[in-house]
ZAMARGU-4260 file (C-alpha; in steps of 0.2 Angstrom, whole numbers, plus 5000, padded with zeros to 4 digits):
<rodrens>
0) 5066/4965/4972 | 5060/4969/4991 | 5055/4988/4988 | 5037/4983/4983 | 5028/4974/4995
5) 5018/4965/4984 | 5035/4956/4975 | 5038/4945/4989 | 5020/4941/4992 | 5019/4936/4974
10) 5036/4924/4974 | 5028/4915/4990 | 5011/4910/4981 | 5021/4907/4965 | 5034/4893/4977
15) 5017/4884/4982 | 5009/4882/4963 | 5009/4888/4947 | 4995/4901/4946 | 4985/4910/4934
20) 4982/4929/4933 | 4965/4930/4940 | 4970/4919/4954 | 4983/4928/4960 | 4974/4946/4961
25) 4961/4935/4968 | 4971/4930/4983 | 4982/4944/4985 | 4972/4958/4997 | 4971/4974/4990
30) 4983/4973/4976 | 4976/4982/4960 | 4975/4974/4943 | 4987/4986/4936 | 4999/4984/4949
35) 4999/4963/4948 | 5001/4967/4928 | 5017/4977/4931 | 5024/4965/4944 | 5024/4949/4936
40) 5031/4958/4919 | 5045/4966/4929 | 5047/4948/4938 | 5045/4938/4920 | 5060/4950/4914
45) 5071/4947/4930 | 5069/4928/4927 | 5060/4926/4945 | 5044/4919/4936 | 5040/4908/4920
50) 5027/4913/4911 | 5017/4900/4901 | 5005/4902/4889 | 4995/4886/4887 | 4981/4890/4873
55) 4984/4906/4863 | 4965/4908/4857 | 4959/4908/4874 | 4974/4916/4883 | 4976/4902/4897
60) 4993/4910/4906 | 4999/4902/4921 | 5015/4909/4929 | 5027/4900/4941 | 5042/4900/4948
65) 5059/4898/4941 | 5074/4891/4949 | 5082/4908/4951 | 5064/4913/4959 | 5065/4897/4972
70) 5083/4902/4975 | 5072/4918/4986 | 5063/4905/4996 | 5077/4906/5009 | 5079/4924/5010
75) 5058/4926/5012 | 5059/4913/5025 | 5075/4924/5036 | 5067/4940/5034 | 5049/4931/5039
80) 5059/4924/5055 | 5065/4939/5058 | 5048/4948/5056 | 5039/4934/5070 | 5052/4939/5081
85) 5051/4958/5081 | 5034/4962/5074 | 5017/4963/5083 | 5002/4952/5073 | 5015/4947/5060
90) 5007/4928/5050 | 5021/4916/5044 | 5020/4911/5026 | 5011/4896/5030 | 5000/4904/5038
95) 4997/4917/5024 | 4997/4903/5013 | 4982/4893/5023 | 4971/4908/5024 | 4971/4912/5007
100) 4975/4896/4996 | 4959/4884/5003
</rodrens>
């Protein structure tokens, strides 16, 4: 779940809101559209993400979290602790969050 660095990232936005594609590579920095793609379809198979397709002509897809996926919320918020402690220049989710989510 944590060897790509985008995953976590990904699980955090998802715990604010349900989100579509386009908003998520949109907020994400420097995350490719190929790797977003592979992501939440290897997330959607794990059962961390839901994903929910609203109108089928016009392809409206929202993805959120599931309960297994806001189960991780505590782990991300450890391993963030931990990071503010040790790391130089290290943003809390909140604040990742408030950057990016205005």
């Amino acid at each position: 779940m944590f060897a790509s660095k985008w995953k976590p990232c990904i699980i955090c936005y998802l715990a604010e809101r349900p989100m579509r594609y386009n908003d998520l590579h949109r907020i994400i920095p420097n995350i490719s559209r190929k790797i977003l793609s592979e992501h939440l379809r290897e997330l959607e198979r794990d059962n961390v993400i839901i994903r929910v397709q609203h109108d089928h002509k016009l392809q409206k897809v929202e993805y959120t979290l599931s309960d297994r996926g806001k189960s991780l919320m505590p782990l991300l918020e450890q391993l963030q602790n931990w990071g503010m402690a040790n790391l130089d220049d290290v943003l809390s989710i909140k604040e990742m969050l408030e950057l990016t989510l205005d």
